[in-house]
C-alpha positions as CSV (number, residue, x, y, z in Angstrom):
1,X,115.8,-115.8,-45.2
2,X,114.5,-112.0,-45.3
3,X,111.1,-112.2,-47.8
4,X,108.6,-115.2,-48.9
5,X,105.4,-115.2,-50.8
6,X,103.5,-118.6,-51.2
7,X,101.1,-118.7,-54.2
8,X,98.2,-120.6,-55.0
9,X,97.3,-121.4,-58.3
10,X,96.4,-123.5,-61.1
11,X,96.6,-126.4,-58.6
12,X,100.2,-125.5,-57.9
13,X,101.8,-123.9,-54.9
14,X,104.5,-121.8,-55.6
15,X,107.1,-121.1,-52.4
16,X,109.6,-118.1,-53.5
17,X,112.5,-116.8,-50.8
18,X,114.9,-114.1,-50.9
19,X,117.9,-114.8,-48.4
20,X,119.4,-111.3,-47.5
21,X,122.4,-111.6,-45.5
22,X,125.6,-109.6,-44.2
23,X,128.1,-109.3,-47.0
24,X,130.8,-111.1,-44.6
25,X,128.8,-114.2,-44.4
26,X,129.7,-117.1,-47.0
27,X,127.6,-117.7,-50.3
28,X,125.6,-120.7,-50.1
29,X,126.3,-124.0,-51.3
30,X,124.7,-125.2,-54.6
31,X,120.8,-127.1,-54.4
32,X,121.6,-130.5,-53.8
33,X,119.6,-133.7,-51.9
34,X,121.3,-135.0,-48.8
35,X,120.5,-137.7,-46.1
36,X,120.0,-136.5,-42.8
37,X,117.9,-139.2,-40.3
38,X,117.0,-141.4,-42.7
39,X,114.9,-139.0,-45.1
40,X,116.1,-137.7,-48.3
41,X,116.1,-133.5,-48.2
42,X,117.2,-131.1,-51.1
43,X,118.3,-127.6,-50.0
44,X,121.5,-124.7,-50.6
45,X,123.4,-125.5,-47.9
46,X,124.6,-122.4,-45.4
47,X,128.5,-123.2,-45.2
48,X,128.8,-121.6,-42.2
49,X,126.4,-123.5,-39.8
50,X,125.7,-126.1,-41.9
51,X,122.2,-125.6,-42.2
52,X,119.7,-123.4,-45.0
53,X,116.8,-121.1,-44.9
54,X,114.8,-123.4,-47.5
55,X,114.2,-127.2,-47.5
56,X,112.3,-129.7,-49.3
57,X,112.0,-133.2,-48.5
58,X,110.7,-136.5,-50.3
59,X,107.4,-136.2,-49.8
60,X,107.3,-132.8,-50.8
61,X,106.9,-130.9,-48.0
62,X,108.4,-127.3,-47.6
63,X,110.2,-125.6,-44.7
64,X,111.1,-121.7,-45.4
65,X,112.9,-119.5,-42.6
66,X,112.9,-116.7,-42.0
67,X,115.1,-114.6,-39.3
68,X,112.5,-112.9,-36.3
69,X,109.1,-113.6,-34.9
70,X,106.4,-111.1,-35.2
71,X,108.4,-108.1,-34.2
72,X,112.3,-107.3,-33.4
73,X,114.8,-108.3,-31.0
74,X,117.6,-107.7,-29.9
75,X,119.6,-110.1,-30.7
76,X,122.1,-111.4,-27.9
77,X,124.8,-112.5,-30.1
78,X,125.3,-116.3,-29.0
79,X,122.7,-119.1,-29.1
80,X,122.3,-122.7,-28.4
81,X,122.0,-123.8,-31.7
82,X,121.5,-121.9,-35.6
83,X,117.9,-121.6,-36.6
84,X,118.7,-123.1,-40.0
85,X,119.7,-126.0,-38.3
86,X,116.7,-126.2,-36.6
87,X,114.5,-126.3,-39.7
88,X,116.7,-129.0,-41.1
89,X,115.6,-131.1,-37.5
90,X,112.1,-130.0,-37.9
91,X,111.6,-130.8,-41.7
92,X,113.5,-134.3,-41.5
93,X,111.0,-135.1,-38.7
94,X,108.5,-137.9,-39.4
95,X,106.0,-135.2,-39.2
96,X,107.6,-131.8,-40.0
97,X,104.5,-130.4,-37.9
98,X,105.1,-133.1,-35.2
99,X,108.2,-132.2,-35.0
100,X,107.4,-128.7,-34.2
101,X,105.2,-129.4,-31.5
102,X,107.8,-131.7,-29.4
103,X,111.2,-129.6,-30.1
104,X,112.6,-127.8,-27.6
105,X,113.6,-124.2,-28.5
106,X,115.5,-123.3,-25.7
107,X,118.0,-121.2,-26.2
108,X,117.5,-120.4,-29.8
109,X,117.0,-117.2,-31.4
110,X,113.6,-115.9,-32.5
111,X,112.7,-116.9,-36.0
112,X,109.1,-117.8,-37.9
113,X,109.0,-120.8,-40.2
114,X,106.4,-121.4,-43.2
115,X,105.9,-125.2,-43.4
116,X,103.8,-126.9,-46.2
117,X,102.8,-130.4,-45.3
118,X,100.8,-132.4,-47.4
119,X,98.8,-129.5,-48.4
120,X,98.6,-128.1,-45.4
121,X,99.9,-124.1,-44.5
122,X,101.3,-124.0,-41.4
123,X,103.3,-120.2,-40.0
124,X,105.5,-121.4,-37.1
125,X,107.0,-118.7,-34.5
126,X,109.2,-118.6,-31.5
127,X,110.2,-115.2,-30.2
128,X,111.9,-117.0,-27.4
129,X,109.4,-117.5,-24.7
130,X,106.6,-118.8,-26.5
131,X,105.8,-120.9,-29.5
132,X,103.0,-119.9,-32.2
133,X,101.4,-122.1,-34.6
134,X,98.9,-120.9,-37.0
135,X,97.2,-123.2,-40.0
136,X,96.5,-120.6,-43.0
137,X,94.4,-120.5,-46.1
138,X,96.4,-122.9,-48.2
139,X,94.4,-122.1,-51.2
140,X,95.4,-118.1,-51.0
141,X,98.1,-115.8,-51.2
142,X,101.0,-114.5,-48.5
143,X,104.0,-112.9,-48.5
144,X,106.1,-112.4,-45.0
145,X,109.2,-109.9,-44.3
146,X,111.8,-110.6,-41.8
147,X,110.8,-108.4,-38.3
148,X,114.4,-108.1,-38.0
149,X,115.2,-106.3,-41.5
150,X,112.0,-104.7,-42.3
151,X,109.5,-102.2,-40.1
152,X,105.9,-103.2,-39.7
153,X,104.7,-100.0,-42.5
154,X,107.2,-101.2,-44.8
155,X,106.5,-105.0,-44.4
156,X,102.2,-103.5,-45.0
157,X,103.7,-102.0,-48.1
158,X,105.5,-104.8,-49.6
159,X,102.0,-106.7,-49.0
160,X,100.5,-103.8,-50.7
161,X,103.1,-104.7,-53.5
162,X,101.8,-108.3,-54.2
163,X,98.2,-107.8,-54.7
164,X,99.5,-105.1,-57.0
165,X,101.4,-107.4,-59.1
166,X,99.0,-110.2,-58.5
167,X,95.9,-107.9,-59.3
168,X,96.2,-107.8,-63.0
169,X,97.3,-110.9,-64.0
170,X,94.7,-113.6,-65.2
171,X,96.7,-116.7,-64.2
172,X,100.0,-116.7,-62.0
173,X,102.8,-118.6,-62.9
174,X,106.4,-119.6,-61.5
175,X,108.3,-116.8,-63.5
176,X,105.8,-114.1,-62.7
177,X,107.3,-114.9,-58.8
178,X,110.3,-114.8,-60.1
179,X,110.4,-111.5,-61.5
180,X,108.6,-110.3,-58.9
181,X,110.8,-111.4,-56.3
182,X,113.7,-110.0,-58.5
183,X,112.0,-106.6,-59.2
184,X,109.1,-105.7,-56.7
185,X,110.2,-102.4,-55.3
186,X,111.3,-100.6,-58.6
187,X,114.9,-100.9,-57.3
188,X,114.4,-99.8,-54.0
189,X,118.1,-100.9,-52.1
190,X,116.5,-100.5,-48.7
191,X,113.5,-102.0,-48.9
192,X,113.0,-103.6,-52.2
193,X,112.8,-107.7,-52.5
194,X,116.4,-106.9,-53.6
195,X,118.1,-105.3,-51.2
196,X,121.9,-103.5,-50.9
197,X,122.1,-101.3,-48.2
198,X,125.4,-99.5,-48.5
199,X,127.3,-102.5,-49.5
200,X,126.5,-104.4,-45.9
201,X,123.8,-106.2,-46.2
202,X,122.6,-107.8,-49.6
203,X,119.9,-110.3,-51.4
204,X,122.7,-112.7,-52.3
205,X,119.5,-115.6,-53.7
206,X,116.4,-116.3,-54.9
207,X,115.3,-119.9,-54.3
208,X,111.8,-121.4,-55.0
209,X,110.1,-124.7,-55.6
210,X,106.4,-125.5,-57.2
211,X,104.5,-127.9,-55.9
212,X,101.7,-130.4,-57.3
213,X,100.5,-133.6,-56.7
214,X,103.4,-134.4,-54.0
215,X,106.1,-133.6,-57.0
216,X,108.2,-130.4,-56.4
217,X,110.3,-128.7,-58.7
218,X,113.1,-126.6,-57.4
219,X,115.1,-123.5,-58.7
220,X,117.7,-121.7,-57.0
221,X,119.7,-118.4,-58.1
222,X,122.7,-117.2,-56.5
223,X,122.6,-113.4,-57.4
224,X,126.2,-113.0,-56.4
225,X,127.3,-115.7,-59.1
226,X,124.6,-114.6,-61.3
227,X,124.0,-118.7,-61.6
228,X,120.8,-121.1,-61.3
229,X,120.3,-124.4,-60.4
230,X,116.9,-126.1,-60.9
231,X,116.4,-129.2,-59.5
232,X,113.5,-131.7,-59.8
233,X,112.1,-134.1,-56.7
């Protein structure tokens, strides 16, 4: 929920999220498809609220959350509805970016969405007053940081982080993101991708997906387990 990157190359796009969360809130469930309206969706499941962070549905199309909009908030403890749940409404939408346009987001907590739709880039915000939608550069490279988790200078120097680890490599594949999303940081517990600050909050998964030609592979690792679970679409 707390870092993404999206990656272009060879053809592919590769979609990596860290979920950092407080250490009292459940472990997610294993990847697995589910039916909800109609379509066919594939996600780790938030036991909790029943939603997730990252979704993929049938057609291939990508919906990553992640908590905040541009800058912090304060949060106000209760909401109308959980934010994962609204990705899950928003990515089983006919039109995930349709969808976004005609949902109401009253009452819901600010939060930013990176939605790939038929290989189109889309950042989505609402920092409760206002929608953004921006269409990025789907043939480049990004990489976002919670506002609620990470200051502005530290989210500048993770970006400074990925064109470091991007700048000498030839050809990027799925396990560079990986490792990078496992290591990036040199095991900084603050503000590394993998976080443990004082045993409160923690990185408890690493979940991805590659996609080409409307095909998506999926790979999730629960860090507290120490356990994966690929999936293929």
């Amino acid at each position: 929920m707390c870092t993404v990157t999206y990656i272009w190359a060879n053809g592919k796009a590769i979609i990596t999220s860290n979920r950092d969360e407080h250490v009292n809130r459940p472990a997610s469930l294993p990847l697995q498809p589910y039916i909800i309206h109609g379509k066919r969706v594939t996600f780790p499941k938030d036991p909790q609220a029943g939603g997730t962070w990252f979704a993929v549905d049938e057609a291939a199309n990508v919906g990553v959350l992640l908590n905040g909009a541009a800058s912090r908030h304060i949060s106000k403890g209760s909401y109308a509805k959980s934010r994962g749940l609204v990705l899950l409404d928003i990515i089983t939408g006919r039109s995930p970016i349709e969808s976004w346009d005609s949902y109401d987001l009253t009452g819901i907590e600010p939060f930013t969405i990176v939605l790939l739709q038929q290989g189109d880039l889309y950042q989505l915000r609402w920092d409760f007053v206002k929608k953004e939608t921006i269409k990025l550069n789907a043939n480049g490279n990004h990489i976002w940081s919670s506002s609620t988790l990470y200051a502005k200078e530290i989210q500048e120097e993770r970006e400074q982080w990925l064109l470091n680890f991007l700048a000498d490599k030839e050809d990027i594949h799925a396990e560079d993101m990986k490792h990078f999303h496992m290591y990036a940081g040199n095991g900084n517990e603050e503000n590394g991708l993998v976080i443990n600050r004082s045993d409160i909050m923690k990185t408890f998964s690493i979940t991805q997906t590659v996609i080409e030609q409307n095909e998506a592979e999926l790979f999730h690792y629960d860090l507290l387990e120490e356990e994966s679970f690929p999936s293929h679409l």
